[in-house]
C-alpha positions in Angstrom: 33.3 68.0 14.6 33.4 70.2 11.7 30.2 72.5 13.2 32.4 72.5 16.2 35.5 74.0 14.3 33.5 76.0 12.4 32.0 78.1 15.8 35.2 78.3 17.1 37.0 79.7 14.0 33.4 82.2 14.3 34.3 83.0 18.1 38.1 84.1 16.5 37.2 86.0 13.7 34.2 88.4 15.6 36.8 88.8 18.5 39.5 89.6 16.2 37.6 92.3 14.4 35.3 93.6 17.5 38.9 93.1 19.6 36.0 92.6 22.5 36.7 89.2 23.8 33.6 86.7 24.2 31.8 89.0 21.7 31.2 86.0 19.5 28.0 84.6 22.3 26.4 87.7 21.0 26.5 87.7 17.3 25.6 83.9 17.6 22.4 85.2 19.7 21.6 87.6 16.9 22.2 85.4 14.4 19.6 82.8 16.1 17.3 85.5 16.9 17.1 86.7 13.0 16.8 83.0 12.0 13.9 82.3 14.7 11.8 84.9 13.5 12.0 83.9 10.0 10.7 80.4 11.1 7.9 81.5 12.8 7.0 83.8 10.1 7.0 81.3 7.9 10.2 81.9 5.2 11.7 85.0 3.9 9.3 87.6 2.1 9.7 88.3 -1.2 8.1 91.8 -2.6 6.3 92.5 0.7 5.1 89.0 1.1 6.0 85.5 2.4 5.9 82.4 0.5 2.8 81.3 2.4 0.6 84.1 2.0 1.8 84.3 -2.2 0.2 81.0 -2.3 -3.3 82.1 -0.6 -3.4 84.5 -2.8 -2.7 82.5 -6.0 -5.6 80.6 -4.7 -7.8 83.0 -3.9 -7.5 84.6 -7.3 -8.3 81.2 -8.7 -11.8 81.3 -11.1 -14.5 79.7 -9.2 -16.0 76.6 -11.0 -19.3 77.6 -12.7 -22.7 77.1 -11.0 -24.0 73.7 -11.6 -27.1 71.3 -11.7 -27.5 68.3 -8.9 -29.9 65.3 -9.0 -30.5 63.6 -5.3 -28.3 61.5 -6.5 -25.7 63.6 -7.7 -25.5 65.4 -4.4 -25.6 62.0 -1.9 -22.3 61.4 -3.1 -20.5 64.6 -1.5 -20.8 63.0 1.6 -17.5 63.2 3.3 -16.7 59.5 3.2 -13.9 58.2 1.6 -13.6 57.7 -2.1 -14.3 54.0 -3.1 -12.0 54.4 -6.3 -9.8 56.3 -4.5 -9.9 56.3 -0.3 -9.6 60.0 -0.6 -12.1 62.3 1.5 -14.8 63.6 -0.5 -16.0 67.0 -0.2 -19.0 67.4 2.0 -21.9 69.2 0.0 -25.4 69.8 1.5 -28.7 71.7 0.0 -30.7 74.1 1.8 -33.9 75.0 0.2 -32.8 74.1 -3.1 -29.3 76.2 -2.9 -26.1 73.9 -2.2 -23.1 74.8 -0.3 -19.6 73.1 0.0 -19.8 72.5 3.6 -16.0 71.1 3.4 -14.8 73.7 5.8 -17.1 72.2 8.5 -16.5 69.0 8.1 -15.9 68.1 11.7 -20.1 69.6 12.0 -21.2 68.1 9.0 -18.9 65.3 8.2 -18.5 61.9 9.4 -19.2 61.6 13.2 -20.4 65.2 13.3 -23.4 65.6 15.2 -24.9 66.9 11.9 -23.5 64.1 9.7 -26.9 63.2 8.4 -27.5 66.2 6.7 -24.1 65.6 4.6 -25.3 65.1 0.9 -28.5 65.9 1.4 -31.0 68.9 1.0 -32.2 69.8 5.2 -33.4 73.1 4.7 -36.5 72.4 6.5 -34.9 70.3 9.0 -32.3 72.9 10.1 -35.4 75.6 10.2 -37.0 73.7 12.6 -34.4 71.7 14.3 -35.3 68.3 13.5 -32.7 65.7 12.4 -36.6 64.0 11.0 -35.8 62.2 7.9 -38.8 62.9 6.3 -38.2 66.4 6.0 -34.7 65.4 4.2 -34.5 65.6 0.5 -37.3 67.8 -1.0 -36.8 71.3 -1.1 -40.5 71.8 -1.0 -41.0 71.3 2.1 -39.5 74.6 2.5 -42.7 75.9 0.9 -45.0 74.7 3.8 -42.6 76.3 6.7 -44.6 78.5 9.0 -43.7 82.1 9.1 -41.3 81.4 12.0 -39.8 78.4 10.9 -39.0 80.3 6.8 -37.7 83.4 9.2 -35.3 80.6 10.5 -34.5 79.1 7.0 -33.6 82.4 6.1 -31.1 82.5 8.8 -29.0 79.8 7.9 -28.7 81.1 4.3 -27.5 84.1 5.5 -24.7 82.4 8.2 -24.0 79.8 5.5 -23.1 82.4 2.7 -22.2 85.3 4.6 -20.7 83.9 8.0 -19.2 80.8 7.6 -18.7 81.9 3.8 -19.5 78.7 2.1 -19.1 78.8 -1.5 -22.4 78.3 -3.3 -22.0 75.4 -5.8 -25.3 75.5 -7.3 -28.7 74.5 -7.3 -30.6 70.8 -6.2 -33.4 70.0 -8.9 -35.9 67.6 -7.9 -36.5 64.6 -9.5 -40.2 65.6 -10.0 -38.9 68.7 -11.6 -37.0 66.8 -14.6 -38.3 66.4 -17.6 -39.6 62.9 -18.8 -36.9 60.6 -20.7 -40.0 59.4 -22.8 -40.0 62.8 -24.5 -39.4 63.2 -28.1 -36.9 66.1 -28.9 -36.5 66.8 -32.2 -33.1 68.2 -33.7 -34.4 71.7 -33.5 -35.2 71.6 -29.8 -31.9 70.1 -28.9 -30.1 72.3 -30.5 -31.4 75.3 -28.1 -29.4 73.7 -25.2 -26.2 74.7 -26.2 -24.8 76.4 -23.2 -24.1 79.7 -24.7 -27.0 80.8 -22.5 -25.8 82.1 -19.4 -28.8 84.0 -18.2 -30.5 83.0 -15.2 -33.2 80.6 -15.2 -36.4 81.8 -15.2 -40.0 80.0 -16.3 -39.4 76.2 -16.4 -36.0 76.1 -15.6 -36.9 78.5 -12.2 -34.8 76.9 -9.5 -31.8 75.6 -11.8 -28.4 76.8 -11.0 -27.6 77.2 -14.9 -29.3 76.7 -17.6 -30.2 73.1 -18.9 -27.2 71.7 -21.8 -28.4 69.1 -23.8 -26.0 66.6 -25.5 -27.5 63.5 -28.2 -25.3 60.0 -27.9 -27.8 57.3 -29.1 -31.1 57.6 -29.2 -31.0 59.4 -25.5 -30.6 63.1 -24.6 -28.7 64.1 -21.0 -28.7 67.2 -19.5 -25.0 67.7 -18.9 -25.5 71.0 -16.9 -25.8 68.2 -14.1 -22.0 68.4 -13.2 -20.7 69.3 -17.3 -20.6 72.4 -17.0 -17.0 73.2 -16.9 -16.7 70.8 -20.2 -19.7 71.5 -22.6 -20.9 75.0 -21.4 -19.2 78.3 -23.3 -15.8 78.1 -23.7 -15.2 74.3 -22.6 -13.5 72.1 -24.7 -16.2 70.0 -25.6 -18.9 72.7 -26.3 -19.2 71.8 -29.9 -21.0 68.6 -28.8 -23.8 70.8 -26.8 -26.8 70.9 -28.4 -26.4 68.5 -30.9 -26.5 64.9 -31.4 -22.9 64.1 -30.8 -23.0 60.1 -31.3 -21.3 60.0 -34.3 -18.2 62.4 -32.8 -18.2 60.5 -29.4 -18.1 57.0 -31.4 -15.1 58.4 -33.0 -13.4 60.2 -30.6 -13.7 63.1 -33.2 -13.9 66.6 -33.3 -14.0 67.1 -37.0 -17.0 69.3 -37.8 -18.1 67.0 -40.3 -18.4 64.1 -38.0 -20.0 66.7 -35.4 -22.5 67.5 -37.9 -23.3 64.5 -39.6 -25.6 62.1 -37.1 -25.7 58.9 -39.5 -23.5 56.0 -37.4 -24.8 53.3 -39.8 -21.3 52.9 -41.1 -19.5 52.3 -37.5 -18.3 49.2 -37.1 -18.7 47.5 -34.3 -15.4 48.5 -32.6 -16.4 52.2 -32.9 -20.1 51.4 -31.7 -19.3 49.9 -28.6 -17.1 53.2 -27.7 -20.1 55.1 -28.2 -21.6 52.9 -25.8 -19.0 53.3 -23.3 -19.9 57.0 -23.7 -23.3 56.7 -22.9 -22.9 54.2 -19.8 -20.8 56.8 -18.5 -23.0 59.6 -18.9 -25.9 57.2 -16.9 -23.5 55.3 -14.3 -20.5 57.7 -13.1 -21.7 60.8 -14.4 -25.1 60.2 -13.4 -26.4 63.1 -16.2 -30.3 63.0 -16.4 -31.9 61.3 -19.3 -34.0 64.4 -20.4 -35.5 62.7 -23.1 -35.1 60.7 -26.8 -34.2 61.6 -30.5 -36.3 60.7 -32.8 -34.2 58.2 -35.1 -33.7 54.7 -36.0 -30.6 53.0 -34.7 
């Protein structure tokens, strides 16, 4: 009723001033016409652009995460299935020849119920070169090694439609189980404390085929390499940096970032309380972080 009234007083006032009678129809039309194209071009713009496209952009001009480290492990997770912890989709990675893409975009290729689901998660360089959906060529970049010169020319191919075509971003690098260091090792306080992700040149030598350079971090008697997905937290500039390259068990036991509890490795005094949280800390690194054990300390607990 009161939209009604209101279009009629409309029809009154345009004929009044435009003294043409049923000259309201048309400014109604215009004013419809105006309001339709805003819609379909999705709001008003504001300096030249529309809400939609100023939020692209923000996103495009968003700093992509660092490279990164993945164990098999690691990268069977990003499988597309939902989240146990919390039903949500998880992104769909995948490795070829060592480098791994986020695949998320073709998710209805390489997701669940995509005809190439079973390469979600997993490295298929060797299987995509030569068309085979074989599981034993899953898993192992080095099979990409013994590719014929036909079958690398292919390999070659999908690296250059995955990066350059389809545009997936890179994410970083799979490293082989063979490839990791033994947890048996003994590394001494002068060796861990050249992991302290301040190094951002690219791996060369040993560390050929990483993504980033190894971080190490101490908690216990183990050493992880948190490069495997840490990254973001203990390489330069994150907020837990001052616990890479060092043996951080004291710190971590106290939720500390006083430099004398970074720097002091005794935990002889903890009480128990404060020992199980380092604990904690270290059953997270193994079980939901799944950091490699890259080797020991040499100390007494």
């Amino acid at each position: 009723m009161v939209i009604s009234n209101a279009i009629q007083g409309m029809a009154k006032w345009c004929e009044a001033v435009t003294g043409v009678e049923g000259s309201s129809g048309y400014i109604v039309l215009l004013v419809c016409t105006i309001i339709g194209y805003i819609w379909i071009n999705d709001g008003f713009q504001i300096n030249g652009s529309t809400s939609k496209q100023a939020a692209e952009e923000e996103e495009e001009e968003e700093e992509p995460e660092p490279l990164r480290n993945f164990t098999i492990k690691q990268l069977r997770h990003f499988d597309g299935t939902a989240d146990d912890n919390s039903d949500e989709e998880k992104k769909v990675y995948l490795s070829v020849g060592g480098t791994v893409f986020d695949v998320s975009k073709g998710r209805e290729f390489y997701g669940p119920g995509g005809p190439y689901e079973v390469f979600a998660g997993r490295e298929c360089g060797a299987a995509l070169a030569t068309m085979s959906f074989d599981e034993e060529l899953l898993d192992d970049p080095s099979h990409c090694d013994t590719l014929g010169v036909g079958d690398k020319s292919q390999l070659d191919d999908w690296l250059e439609k995955f990066e350059h075509y389809r545009c997936y971003p890179i994410k970083g690098k799979l490293v082989p189980d063979a490839k990791l260091p033994s947890s048996d090792r003994i590394i001494s306080m002068e060796e861990l404390a050249k992991y302290d992700g301040m190094n951002q040149e690219k791996p060369t030598g040993e560390n050929a085929g990483y993504g980033t350079l190894p971080i190490y971090l101490g908690a216990l008697d183990k050493v992880f390499d948190v490069s495997f997905g840490g990254v973001h937290m203990y390489g330069k500039d994150g907020p837990y940096n001052r616990f890479a390259g060092k043996d951080a068990s004291r710190a971590l036991a106290l939720m500390s970032f006083d430099v004398k509890d970074v720097e002091n490795t005794d935990i002889s005094d903890l009480d128990e309380k404060k020992v199980k949280v380092l604990k904690d800390w270290v059953t997270s690194f193994e079980e939901k972080k799944g950091y490699p054990v890259v080797g020991k300390m040499d100390k007494k607990l």
